[in-house]
N, CA, C, O and CB atoms as a CASP TS submission, in Angstrom:
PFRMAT TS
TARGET T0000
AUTHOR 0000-0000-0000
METHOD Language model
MODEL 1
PARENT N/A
ATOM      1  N   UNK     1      -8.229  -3.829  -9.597  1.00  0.00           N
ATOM      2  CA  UNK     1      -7.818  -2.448  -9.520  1.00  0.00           C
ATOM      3  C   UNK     1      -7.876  -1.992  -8.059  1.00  0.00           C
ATOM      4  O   UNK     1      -8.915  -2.116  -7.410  1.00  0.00           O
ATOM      5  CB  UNK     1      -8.709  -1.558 -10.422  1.00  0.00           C
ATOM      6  N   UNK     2      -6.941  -1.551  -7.628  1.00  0.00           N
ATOM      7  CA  UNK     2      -6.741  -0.927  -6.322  1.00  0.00           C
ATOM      8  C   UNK     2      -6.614   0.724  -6.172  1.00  0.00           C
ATOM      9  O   UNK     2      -5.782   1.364  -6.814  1.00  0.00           O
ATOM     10  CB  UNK     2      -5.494  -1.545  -5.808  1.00  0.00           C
ATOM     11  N   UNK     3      -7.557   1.335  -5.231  1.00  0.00           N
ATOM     12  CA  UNK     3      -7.871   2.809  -4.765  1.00  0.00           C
ATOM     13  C   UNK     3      -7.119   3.219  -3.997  1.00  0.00           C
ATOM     14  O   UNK     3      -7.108   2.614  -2.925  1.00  0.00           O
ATOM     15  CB  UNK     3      -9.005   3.080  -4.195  1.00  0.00           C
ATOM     16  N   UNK     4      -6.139   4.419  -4.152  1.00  0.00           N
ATOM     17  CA  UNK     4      -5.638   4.655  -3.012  1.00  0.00           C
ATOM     18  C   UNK     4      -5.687   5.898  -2.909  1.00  0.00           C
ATOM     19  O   UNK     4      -5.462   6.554  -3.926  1.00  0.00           O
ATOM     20  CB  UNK     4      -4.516   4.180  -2.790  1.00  0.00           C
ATOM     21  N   UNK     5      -6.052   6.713  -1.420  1.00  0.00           N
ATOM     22  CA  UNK     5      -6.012   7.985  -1.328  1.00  0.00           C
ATOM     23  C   UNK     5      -5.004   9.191  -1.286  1.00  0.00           C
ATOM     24  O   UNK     5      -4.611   9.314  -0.126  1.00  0.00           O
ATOM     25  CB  UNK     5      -6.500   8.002  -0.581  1.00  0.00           C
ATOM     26  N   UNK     6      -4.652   9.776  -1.808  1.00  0.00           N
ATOM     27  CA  UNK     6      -4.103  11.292  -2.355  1.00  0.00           C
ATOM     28  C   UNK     6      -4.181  12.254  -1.026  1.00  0.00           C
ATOM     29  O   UNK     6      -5.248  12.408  -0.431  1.00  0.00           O
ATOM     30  CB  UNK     6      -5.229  12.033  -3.760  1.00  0.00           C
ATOM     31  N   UNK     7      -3.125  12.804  -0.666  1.00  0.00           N
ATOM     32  CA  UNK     7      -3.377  14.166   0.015  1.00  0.00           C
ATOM     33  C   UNK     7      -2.349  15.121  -1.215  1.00  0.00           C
ATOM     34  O   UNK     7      -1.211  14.932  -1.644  1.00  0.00           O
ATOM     35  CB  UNK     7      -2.720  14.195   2.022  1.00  0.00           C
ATOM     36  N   UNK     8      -3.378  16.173  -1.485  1.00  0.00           N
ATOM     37  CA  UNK     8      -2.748  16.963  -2.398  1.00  0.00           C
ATOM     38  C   UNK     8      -2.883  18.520  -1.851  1.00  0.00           C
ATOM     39  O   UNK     8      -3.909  18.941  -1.317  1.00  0.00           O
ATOM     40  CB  UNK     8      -3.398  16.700  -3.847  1.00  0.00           C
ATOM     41  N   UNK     9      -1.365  19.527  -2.125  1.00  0.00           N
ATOM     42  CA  UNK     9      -1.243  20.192  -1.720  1.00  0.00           C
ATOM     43  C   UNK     9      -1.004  21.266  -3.053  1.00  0.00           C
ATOM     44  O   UNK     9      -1.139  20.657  -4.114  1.00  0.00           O
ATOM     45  CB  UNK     9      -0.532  19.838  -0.753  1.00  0.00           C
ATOM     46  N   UNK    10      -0.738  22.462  -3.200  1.00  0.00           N
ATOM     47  CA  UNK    10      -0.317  23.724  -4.315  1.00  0.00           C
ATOM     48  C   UNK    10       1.188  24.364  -3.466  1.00  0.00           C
ATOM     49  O   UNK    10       1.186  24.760  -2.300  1.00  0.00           O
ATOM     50  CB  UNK    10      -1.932  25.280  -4.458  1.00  0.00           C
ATOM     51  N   UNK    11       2.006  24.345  -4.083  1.00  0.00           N
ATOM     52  CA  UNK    11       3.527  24.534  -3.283  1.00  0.00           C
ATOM     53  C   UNK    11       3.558  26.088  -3.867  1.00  0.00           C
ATOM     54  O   UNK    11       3.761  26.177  -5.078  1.00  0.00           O
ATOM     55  CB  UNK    11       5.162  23.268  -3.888  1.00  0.00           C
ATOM     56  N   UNK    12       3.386  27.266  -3.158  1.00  0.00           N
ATOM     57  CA  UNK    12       3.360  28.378  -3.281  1.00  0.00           C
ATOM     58  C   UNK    12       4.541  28.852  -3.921  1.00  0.00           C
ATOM     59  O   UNK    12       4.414  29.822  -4.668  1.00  0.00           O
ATOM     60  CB  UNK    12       3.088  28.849  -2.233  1.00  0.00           C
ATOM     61  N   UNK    13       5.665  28.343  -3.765  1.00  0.00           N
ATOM     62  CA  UNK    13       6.697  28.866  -4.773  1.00  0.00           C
ATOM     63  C   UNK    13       7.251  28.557  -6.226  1.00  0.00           C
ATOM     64  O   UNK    13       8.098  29.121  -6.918  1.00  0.00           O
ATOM     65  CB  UNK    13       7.608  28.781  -4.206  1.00  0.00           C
ATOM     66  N   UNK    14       6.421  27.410  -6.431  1.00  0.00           N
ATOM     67  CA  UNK    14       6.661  27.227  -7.769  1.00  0.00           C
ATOM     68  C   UNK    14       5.372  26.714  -8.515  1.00  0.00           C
ATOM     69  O   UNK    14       5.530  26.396  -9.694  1.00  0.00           O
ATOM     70  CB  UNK    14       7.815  26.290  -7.917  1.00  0.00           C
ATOM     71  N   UNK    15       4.216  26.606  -8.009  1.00  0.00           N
ATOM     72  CA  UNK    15       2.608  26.722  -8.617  1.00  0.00           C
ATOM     73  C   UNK    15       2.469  25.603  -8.737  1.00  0.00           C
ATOM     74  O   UNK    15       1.324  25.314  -9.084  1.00  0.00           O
ATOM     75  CB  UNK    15       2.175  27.457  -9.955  1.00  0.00           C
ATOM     76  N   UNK    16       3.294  24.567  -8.576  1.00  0.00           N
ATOM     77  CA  UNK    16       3.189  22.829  -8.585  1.00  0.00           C
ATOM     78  C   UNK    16       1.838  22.089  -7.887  1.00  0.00           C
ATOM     79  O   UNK    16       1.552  22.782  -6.910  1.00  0.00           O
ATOM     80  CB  UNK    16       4.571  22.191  -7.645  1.00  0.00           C
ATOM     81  N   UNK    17       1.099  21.205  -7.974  1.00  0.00           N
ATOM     82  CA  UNK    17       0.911  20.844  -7.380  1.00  0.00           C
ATOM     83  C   UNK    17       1.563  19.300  -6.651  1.00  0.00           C
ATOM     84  O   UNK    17       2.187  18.495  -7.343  1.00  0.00           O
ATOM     85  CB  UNK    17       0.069  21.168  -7.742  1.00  0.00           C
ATOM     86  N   UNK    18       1.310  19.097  -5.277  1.00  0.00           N
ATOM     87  CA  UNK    18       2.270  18.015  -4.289  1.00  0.00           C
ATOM     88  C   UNK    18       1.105  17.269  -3.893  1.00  0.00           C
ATOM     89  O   UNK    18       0.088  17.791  -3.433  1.00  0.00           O
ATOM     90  CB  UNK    18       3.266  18.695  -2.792  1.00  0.00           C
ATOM     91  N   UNK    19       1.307  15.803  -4.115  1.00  0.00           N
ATOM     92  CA  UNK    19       0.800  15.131  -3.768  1.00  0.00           C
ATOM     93  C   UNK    19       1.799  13.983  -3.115  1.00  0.00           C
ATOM     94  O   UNK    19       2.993  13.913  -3.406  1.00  0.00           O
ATOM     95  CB  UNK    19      -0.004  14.976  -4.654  1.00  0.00           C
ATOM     96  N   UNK    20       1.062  13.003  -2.093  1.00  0.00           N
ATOM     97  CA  UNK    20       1.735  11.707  -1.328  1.00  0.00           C
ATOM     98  C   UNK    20       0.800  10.813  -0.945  1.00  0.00           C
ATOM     99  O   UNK    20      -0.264  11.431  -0.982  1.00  0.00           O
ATOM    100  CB  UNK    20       2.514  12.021  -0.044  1.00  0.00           C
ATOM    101  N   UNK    21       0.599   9.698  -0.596  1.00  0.00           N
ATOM    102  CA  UNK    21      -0.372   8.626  -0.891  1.00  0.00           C
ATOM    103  C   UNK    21       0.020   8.615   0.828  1.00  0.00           C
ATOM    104  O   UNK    21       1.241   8.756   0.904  1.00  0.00           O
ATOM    105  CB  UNK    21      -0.061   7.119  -2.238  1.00  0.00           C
ATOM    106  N   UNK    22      -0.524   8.511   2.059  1.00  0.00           N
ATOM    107  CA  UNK    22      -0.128   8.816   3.347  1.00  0.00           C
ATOM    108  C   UNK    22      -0.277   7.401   3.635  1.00  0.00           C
ATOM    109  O   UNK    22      -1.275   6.716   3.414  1.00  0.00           O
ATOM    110  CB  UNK    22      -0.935   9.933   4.222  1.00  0.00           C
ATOM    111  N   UNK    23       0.820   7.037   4.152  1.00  0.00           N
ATOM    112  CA  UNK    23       1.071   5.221   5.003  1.00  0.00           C
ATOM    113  C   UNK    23       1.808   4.259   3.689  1.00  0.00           C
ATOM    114  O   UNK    23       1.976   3.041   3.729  1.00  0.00           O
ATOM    115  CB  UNK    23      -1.054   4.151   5.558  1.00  0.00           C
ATOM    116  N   UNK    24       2.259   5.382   2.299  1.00  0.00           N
ATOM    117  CA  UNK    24       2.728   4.639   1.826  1.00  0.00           C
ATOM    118  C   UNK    24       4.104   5.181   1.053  1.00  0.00           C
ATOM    119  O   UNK    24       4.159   5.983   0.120  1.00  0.00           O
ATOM    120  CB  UNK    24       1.766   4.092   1.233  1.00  0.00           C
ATOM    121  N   UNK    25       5.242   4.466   1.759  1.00  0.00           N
ATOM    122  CA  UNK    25       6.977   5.443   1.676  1.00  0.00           C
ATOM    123  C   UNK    25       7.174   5.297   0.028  1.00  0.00           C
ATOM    124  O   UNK    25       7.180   4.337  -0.742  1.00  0.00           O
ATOM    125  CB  UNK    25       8.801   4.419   2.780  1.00  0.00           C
ATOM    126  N   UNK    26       7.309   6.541  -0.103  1.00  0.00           N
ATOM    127  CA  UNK    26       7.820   6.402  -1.644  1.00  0.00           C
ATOM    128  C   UNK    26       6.774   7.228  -2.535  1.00  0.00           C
ATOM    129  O   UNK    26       7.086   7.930  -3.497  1.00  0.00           O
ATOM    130  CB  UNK    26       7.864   4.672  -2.199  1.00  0.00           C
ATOM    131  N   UNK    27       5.714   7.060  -2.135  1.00  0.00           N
ATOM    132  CA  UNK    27       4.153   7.564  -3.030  1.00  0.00           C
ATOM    133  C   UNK    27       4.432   8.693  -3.124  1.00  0.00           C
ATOM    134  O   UNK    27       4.128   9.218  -2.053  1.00  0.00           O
ATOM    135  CB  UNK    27       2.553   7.470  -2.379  1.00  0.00           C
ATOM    136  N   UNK    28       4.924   9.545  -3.918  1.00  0.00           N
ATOM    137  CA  UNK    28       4.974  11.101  -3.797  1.00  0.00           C
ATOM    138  C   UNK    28       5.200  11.166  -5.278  1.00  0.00           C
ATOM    139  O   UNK    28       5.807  10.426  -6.052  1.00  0.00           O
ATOM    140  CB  UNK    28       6.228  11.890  -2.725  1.00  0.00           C
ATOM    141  N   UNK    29       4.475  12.358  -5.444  1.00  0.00           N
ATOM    142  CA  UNK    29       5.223  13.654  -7.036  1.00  0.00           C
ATOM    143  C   UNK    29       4.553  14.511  -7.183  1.00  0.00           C
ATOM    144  O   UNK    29       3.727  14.867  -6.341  1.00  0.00           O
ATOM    145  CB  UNK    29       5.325  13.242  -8.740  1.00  0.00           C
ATOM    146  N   UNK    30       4.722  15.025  -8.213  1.00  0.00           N
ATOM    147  CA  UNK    30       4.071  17.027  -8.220  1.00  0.00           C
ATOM    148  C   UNK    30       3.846  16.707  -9.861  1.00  0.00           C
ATOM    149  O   UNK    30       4.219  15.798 -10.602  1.00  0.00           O
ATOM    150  CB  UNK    30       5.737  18.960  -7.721  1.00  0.00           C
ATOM    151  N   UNK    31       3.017  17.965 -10.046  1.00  0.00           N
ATOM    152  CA  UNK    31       2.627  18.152 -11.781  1.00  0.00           C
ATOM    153  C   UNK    31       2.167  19.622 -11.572  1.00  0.00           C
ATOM    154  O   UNK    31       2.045  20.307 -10.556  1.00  0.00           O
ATOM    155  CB  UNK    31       1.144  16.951 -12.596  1.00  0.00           C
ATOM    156  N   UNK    32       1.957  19.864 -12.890  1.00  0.00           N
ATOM    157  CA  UNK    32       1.642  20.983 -12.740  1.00  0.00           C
ATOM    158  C   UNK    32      -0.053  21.514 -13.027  1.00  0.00           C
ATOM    159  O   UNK    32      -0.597  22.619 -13.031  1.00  0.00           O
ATOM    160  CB  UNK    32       2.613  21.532 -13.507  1.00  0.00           C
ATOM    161  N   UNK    33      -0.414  20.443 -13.201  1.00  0.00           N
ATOM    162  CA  UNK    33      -1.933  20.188 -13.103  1.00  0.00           C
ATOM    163  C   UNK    33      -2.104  18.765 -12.300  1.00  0.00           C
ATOM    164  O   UNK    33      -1.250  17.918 -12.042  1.00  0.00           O
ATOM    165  CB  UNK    33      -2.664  20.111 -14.714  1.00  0.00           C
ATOM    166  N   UNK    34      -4.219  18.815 -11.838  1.00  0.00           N
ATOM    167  CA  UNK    34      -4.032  18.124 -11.423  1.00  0.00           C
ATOM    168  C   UNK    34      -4.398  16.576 -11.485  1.00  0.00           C
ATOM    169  O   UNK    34      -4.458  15.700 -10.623  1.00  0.00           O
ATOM    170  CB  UNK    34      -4.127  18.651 -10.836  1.00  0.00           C
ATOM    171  N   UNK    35      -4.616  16.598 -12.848  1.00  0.00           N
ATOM    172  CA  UNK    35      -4.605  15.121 -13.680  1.00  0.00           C
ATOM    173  C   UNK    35      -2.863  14.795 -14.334  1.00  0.00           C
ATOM    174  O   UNK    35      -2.574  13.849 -15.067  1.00  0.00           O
ATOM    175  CB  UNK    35      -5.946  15.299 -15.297  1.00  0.00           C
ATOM    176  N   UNK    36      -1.797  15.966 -13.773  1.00  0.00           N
ATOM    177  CA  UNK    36      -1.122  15.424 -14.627  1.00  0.00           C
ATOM    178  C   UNK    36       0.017  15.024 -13.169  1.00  0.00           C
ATOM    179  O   UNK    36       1.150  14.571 -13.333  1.00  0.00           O
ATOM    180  CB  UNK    36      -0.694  16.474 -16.102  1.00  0.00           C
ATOM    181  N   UNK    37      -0.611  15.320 -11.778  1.00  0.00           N
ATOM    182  CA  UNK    37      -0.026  14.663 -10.691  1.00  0.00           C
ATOM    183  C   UNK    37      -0.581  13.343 -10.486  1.00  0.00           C
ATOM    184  O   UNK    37      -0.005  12.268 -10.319  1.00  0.00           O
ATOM    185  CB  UNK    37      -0.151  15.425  -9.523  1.00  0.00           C
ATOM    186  N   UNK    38      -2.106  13.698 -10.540  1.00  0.00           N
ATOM    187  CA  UNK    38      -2.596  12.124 -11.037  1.00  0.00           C
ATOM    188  C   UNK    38      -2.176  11.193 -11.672  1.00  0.00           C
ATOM    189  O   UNK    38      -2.444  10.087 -11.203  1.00  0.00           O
ATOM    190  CB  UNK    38      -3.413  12.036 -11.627  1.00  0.00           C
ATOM    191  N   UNK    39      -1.457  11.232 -12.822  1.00  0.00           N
ATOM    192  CA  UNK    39      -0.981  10.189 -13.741  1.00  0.00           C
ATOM    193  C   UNK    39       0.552   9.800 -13.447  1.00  0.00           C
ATOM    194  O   UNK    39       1.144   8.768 -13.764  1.00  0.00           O
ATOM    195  CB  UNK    39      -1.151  10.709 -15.247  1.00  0.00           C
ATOM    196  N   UNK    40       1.062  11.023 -12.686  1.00  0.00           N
ATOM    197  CA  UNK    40       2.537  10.895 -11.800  1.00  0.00           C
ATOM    198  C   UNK    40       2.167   9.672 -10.455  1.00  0.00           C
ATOM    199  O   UNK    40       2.842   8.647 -10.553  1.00  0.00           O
ATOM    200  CB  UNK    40       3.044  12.830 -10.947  1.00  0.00           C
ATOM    201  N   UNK    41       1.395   9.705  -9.519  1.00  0.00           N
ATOM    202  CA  UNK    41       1.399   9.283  -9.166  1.00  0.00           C
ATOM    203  C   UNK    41       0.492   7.784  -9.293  1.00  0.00           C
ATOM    204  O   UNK    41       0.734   6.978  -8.395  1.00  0.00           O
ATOM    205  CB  UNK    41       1.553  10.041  -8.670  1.00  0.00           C
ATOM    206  N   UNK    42      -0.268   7.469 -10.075  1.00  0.00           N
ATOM    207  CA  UNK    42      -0.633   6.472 -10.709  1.00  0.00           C
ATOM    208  C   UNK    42       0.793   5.799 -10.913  1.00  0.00           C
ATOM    209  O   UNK    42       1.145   4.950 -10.094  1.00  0.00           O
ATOM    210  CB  UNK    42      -1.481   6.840 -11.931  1.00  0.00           C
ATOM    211  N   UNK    43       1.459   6.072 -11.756  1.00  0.00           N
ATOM    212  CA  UNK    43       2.862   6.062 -12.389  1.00  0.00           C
ATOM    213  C   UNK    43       4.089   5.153 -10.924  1.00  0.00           C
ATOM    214  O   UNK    43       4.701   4.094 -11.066  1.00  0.00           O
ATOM    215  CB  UNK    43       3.340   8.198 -12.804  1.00  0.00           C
ATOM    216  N   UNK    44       4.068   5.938  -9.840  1.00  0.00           N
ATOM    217  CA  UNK    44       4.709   6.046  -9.304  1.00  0.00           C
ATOM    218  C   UNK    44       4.375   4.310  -8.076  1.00  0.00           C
ATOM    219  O   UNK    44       5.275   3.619  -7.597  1.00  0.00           O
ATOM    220  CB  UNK    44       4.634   7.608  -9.036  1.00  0.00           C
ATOM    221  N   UNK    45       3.160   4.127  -7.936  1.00  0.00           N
ATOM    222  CA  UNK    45       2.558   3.444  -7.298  1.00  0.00           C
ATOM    223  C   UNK    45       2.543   2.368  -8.064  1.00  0.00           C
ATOM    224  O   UNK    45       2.249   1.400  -7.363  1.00  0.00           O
ATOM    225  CB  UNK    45       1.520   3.912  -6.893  1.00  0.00           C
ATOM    226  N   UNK    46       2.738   2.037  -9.293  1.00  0.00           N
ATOM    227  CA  UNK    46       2.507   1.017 -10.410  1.00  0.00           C
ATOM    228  C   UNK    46       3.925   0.284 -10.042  1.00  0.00           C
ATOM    229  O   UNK    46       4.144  -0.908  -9.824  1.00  0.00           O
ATOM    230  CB  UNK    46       2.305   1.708 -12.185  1.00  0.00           C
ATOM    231  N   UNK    47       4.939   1.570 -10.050  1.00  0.00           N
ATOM    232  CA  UNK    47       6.365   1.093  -9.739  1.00  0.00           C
ATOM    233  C   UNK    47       6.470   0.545  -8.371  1.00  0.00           C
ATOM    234  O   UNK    47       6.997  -0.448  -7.870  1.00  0.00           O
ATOM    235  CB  UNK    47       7.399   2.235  -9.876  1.00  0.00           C
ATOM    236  N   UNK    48       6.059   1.141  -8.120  1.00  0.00           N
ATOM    237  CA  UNK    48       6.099   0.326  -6.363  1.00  0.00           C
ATOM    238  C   UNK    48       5.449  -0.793  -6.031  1.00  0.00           C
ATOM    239  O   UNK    48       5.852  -1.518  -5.121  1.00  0.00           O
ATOM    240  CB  UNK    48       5.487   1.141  -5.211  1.00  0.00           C
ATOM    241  N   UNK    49       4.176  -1.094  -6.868  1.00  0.00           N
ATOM    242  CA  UNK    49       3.471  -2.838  -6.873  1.00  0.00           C
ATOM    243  C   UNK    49       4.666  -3.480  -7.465  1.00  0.00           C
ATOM    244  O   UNK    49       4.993  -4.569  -6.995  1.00  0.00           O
ATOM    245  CB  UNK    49       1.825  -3.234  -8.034  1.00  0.00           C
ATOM    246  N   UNK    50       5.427  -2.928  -8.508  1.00  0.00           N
ATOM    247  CA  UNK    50       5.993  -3.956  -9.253  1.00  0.00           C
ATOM    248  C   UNK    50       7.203  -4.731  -8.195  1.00  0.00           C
ATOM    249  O   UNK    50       7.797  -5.724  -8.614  1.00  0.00           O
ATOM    250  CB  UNK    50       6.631  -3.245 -10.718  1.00  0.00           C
ATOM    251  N   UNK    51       7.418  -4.315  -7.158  1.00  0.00           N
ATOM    252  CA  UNK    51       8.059  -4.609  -6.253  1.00  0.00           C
ATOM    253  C   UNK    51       7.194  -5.878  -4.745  1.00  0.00           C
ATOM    254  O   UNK    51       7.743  -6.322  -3.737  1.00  0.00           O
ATOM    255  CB  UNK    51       8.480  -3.072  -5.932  1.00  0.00           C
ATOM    256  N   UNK    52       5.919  -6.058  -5.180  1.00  0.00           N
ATOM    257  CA  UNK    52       5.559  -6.959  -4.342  1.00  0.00           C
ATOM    258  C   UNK    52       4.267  -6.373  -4.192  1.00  0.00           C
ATOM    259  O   UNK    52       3.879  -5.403  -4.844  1.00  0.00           O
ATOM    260  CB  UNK    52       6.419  -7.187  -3.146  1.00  0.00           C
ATOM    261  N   UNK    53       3.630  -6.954  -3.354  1.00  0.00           N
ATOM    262  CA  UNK    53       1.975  -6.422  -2.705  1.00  0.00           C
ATOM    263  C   UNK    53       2.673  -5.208  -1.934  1.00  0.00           C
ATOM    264  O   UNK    53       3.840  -5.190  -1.545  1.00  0.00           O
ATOM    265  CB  UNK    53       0.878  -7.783  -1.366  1.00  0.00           C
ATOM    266  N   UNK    54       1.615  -4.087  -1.779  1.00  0.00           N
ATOM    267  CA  UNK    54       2.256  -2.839  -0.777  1.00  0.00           C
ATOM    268  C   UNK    54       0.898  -2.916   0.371  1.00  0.00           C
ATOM    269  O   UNK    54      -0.309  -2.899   0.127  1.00  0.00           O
ATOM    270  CB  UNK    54       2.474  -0.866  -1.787  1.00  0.00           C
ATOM    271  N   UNK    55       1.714  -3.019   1.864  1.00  0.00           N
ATOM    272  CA  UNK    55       0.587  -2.817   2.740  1.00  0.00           C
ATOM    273  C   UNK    55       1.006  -1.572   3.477  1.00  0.00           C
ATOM    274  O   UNK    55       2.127  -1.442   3.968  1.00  0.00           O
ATOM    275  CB  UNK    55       0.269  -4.073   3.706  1.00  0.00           C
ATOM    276  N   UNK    56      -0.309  -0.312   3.553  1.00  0.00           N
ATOM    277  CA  UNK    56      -0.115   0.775   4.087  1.00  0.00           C
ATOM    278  C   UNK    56      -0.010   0.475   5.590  1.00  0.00           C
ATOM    279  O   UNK    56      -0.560  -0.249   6.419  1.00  0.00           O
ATOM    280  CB  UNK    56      -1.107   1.693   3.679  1.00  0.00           C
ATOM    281  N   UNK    57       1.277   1.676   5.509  1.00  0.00           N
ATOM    282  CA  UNK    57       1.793   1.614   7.255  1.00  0.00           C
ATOM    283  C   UNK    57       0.810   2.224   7.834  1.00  0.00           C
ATOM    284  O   UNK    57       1.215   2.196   8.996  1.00  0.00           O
ATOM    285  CB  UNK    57       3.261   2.423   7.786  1.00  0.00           C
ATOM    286  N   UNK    58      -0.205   2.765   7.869  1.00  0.00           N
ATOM    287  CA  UNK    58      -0.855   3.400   8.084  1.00  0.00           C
ATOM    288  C   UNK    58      -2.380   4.020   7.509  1.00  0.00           C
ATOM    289  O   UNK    58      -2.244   4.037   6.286  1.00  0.00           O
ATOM    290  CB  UNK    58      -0.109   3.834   8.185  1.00  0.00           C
ATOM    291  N   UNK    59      -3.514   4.441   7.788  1.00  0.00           N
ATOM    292  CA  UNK    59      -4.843   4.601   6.708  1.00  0.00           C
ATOM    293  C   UNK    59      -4.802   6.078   7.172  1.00  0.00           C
ATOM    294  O   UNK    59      -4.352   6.597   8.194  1.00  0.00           O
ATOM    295  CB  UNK    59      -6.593   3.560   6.990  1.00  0.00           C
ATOM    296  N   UNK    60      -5.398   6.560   6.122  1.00  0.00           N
ATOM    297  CA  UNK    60      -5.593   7.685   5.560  1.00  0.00           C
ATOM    298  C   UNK    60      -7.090   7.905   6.904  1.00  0.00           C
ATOM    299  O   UNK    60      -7.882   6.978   7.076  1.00  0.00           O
ATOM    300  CB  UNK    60      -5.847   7.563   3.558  1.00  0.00           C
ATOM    301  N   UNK    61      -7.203   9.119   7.622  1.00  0.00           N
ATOM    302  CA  UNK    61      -8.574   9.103   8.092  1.00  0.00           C
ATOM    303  C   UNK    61      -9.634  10.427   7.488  1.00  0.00           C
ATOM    304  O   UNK    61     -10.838  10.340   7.245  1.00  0.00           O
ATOM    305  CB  UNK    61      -8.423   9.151   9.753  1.00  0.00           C
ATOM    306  N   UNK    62      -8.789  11.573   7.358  1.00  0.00           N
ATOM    307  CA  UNK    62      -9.411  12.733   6.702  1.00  0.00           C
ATOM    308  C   UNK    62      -8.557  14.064   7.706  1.00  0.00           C
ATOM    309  O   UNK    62      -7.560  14.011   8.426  1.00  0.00           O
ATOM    310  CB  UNK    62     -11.412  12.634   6.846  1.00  0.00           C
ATOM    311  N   UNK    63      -9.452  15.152   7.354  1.00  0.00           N
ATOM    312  CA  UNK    63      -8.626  16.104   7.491  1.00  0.00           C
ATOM    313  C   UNK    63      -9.479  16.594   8.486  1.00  0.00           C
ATOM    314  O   UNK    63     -10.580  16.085   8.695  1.00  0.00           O
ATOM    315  CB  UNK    63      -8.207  16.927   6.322  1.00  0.00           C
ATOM    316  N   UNK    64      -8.835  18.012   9.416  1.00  0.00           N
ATOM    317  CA  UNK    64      -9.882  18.397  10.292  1.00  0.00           C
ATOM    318  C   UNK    64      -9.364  19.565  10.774  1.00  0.00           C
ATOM    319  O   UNK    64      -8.224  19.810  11.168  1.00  0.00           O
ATOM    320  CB  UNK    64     -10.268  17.425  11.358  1.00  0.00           C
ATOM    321  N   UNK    65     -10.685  20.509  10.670  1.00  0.00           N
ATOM    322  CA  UNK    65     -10.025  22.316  11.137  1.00  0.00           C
ATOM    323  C   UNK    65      -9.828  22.258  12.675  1.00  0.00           C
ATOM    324  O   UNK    65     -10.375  21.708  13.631  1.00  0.00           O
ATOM    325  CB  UNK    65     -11.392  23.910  10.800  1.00  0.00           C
ATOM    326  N   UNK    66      -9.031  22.895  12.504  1.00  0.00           N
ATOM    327  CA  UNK    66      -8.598  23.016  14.391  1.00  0.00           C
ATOM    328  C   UNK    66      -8.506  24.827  14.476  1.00  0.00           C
ATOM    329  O   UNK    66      -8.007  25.550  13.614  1.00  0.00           O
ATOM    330  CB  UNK    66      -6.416  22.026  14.966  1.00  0.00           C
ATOM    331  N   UNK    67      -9.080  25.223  15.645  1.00  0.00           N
ATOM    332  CA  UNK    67      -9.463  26.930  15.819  1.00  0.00           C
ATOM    333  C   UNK    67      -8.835  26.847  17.283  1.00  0.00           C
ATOM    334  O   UNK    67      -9.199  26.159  18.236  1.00  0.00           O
ATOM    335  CB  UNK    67     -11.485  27.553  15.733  1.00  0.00           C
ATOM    336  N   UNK    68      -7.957  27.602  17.194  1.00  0.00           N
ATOM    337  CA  UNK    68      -6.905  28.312  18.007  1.00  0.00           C
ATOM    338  C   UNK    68      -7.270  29.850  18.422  1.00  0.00           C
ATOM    339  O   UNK    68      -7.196  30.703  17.538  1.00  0.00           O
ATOM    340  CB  UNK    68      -5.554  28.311  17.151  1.00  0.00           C
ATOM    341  N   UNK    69      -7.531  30.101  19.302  1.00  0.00           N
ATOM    342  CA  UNK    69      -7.566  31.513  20.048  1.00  0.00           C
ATOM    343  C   UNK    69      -8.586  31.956  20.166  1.00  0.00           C
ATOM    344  O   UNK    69      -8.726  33.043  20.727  1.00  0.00           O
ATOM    345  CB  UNK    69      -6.940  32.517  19.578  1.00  0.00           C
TER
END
C-alpha cells in the first residue's frame, strides 16, 4: 500500500472541496465532502498506477505563513 499526500482546498463558489496530490500530473478531483474527495482521489490514483509505477516529479514539503507589511 502506498501513501500519498493531499493538498486540499474549499472552492468558495460552489462549496466543493479541491484536492491534487502535488508532483503528481493528473492527481486531482473535488467532492463535496471530505471522505468523498478522498475516495475520488484514491479512485483517481488507482487509475494512474494502472498505467505503470508513478514517480513524483516532485515531494510534497508542507505549507508556510508568510506576513507581509
Amino acid at each position: 500500500m502506498r501513501m500519498f499526500t493531499a493538498v486540499i482546498e474549499r472552492c468558495p463558489e460552489t462549496g466543493l472541496y479541491v484536492g491534487y496530490v502535488p508532483g503528481l500530473p493528473g492527481a486531482h478531483s473535488q467532492g463535496q465532502t471530505i471522505d468523498e474527495l478522498n475516495a475520488n482521489l484514491a479512485e483517481v490514483i488507482e487509475m494512474l498506477l494502472q498505467d505503470g509505477e508513478l514517480e513524483l516529479e516532485s515531494e510534497f514539503v508542507g505549507t508556510q505563513t508568510v506576513q507581509v507589511g
